[in-house]
Phi, psi and omega in degrees: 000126166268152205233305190295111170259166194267350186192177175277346184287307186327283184285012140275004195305163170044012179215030187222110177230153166342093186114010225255118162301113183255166166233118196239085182327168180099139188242104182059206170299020197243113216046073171261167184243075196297323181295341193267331162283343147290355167303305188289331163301306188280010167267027173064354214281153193244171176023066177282182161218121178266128165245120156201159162302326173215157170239063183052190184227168177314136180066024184195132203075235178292000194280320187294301174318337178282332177270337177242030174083306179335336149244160202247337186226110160273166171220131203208160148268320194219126179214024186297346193267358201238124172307330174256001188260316176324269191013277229280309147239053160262320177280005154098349190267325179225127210290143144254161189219088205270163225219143112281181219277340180264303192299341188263339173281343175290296209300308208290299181303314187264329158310332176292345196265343192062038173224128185308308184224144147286214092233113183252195186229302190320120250099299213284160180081017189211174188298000173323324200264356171309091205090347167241173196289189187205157167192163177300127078326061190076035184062044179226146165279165166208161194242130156292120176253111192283161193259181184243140176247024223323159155280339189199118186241143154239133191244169190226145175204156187254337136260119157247191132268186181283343183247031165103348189282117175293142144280086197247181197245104180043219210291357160312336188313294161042236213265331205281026158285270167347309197277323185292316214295293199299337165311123145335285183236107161254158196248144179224128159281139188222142158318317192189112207256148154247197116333140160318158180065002138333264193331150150305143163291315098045296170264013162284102130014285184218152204256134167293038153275308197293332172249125182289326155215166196224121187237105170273157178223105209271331158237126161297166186251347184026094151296183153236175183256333170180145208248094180264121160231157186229109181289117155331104204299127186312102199125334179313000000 
């Protein structure tokens, strides 16, 4: 199979349409899959639903998308950074589903796992749990949680080969195991493409079963989300 596209537009051709549940790797700006979510911004696809931890900050990451309408829903855990995602549901325009942040990399892990539901304590008694089922445990309550399937997962990694097998780089790792693992068809943004047979088998990260196409982008622009200094007390 070939995996290697020539751009990011390339590797969404055909397979990001209108309506579609996507999954989007990254923690705050950090290992986001920036070309692709800017692929994706310039295909038009409209009435999305985003599983992410977050939803980028204003003009960048998933903000863009949020800025041209394109998504109608998220299901996120953490969304404080971005002004126009505030707006947007507060004013009634875009629906939320909020996550906590281990139940939603759990939702994320077990659709890749091929097992449907959970059962966790996390939650339970708060609007988390408002409508699913619940059941007993050892004298515990627990709330069931369905797992996530994407129609299309994107991802960010810092190596591949050509036949798909991942590197990731420290804390870029974040969601974006989980998120490649649970796509239907996932797309991975990369650093650096080798050979097959490169890797120590040993150090690959995640096996290129999970992945379907490979796009590189050799410099990322990696923001932060807010840049905190501290000046040195005079003498220091």
């Amino acid at each position: 199979m070939k995996k290697l596209y020539p751009s990011a537009k390339a590797a969404l051709e055909g397979i990001v349409h209108d309506g579609q549940l996507l999954a989007v790797g990254g923690f705050g700006l950090c290992g986001i899959p920036e070309a692709l979510i800017a692929a994706l911004r310039d295909s038009g696809a409209k009435n999305l639903t985003a599983i992410s931890n977050n939803a980028g900050v204003d003009g960048f990451g998933l903000g863009q998308l949020l800025e041209t309408r394109q998504i109608k829903k998220m299901i996120s855990s953490y969304v404080g950074e971005n002004k126009e995602f505030e707006r947007q549901y507060l004013a009634g325009e875009l629906e939320l589903e909020f996550t906590p942040q281990g139940t939603l990399a759990e939702k994320l892990r077990a659709g890749g796992a091929g097992i449907p539901a959970f059962y966790t304590r996390t939650g339970v008694g708060t609007l988390v749990a408002e409508g699913k089922e619940t059941r007993e445990f050892d004298g515990h309550t627990y709330v069931m949680e369905r797992s996530l399937t994407p129609d299309v997962s994107l991802g960010k990694a810092w190596k591949a080969d050509k036949s798909g097998n991942l590197i990731f780089r420290r804390t870029a790792r974040n969601f974006n195991p989980a998120v490649i693992m649970a796509g239907r068809i996932s797309v991975v943004e990369v650093e650096e493409i080798v050979d097959t047979g490169t890797f120590d088998p040993d150090a690959i990260h995640l096996p290129g079963i999970y992945v379907h196409r490979i796009v590189l982008n050799a410099t990322p622009e990696k923001r932060i989300e807010k840049r905190t200094t501290k000046q040195n007390p005079k003498g220091a």
